[in-house]
Structure formats: C-alpha cells, structure tokens
N, C-alpha and C positions, 0 to 999 in steps of 0.2 A: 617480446611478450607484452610488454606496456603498449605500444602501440598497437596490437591486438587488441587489447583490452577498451585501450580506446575511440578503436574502430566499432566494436559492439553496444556502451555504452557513452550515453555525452554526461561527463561529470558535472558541467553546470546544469542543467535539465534534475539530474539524478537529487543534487544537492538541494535544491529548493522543492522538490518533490519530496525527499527525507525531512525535511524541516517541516514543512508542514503538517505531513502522516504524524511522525514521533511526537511532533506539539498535540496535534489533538488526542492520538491514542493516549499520552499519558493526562491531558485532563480531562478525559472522558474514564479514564481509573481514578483520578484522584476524586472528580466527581461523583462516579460510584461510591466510593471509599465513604466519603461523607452523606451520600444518600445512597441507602443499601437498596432502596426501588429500583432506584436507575440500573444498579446489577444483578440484579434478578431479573429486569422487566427489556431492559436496553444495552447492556453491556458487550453480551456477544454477537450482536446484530451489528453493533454500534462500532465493533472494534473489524469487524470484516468490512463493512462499508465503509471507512473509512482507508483501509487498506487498498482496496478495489476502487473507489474514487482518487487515492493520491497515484497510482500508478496509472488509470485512466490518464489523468492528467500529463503526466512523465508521455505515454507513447503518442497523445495526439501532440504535444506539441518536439517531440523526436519526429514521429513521421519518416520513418523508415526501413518498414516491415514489421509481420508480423513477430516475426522472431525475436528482432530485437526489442520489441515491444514488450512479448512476452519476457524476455530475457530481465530487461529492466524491472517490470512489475513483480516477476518473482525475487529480486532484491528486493524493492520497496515494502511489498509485501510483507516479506521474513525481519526487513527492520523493525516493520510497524506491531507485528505481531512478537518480535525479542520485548520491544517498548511496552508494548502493554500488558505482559506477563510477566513481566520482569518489573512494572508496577506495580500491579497486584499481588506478586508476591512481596513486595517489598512492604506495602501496607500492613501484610498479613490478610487478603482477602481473600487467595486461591490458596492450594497444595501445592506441592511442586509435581506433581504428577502432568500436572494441568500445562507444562513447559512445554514439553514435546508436540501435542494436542495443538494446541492456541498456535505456536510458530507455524505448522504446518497448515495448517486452514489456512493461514493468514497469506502465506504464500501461495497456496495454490488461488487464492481469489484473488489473490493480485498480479499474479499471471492470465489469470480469465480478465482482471482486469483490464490489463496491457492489449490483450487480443481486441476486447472494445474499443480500447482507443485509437489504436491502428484504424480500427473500422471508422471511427470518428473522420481521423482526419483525411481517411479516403474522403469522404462525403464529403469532410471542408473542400477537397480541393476538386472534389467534381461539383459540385455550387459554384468555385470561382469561376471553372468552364464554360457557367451557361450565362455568364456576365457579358 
C-alpha cells in the first residue's frame, strides 16, 4: 500500500508545495483578520489562487501525468483550503458553515490546478526539444 502511495505522489515535491500554500493561506487570513478590506474584497480569490498556483507548482515540477497531477493538487488544494478556514474560523471571521464550502472549492481548483501544471511542464519539455 505504501508504495502505491508512493508511486502516485512524490512526498518531497508534495511537502514544500504544502508549505508554501499553508504559509500563505493562513497569512493571507491572518491578514484579512486585521484588515477586514482585504476579506471582503481579496480573501476568496486570494485563497483559491493560491491553492491553484501551489499545486500548479507541485505537478509541473512532478511531471508525470495528468492524473497524478490532478491527484496531487487535489491534496494540496483540500490542505490549503483546511488552512484557511480553519484560520478564519479560528480568528472568529467565518461560520462554521463556511467549512465544508471553502475545502471543496479549494480542492477542486487545485486539481484544475494540477491539470495546468502538467500542461506546464509538457511545454517545458517540448522547448527543451527545439534546443
């Protein structure tokens, strides 16, 4: 089973793709938290892109279908979106309603986002081709 697991996702990749999302999702709530602009005006844009960019990131430099691209992103995603409702609840700035809601987006854009990255790194490596 482990090495299944391993064959679908690379845990170095995965790990410093988590770290990044989770850091900025939650200061981009803690940022809101302290200016209420920013979440009214940038919060839930701010927390899907962010999801969608850190998984981007994860499948182009995996590079190894789309699947697993998607596969990965939909992780990173559902971390990045636990992370920032799970901050914003904690501040007291959302409901809990908002739990369910917020993870799911956040995954599914970070599966769409895995799917771009894959496309990404097609491209890197048909550029290196025409070297």
């Amino acid at each position: 089973m482990r090495k299944a697991v391993q064959i679908l996702i690379d845990s170095r990749i995965l790990g410093r793709a988590l770290l990044v999302g989770v850091t900025l999702e939650v200061t981009l709530m803690a940022a809101s938290h302290v200016r209420p602009l920013l979440q009214v005006h940038y919060a839930l844009f701010g927390c899907m892109m962010i999801a969608g960019t850190a998984s981007l990131l994860y499948a182009r430099d995996l590079a190894r279908g789309y699947g697993m691209g998607a596969l990965g992103g939909l992780v990173i995603g559902a971390a990045c979106g636990l992370a920032a409702v799970g901050t914003a609840n904690w501040l007291g700035d959302q409901p809990e309603r908002f739990i369910p809601y917020g993870v799911m987006i956040c995954a599914l854009v970070g599966a769409i986002g895995g799917l771009f990255g894959q496309y990404a790194a097609w491209i890197r490596e048909f550029i290196a081709t025409l070297r």
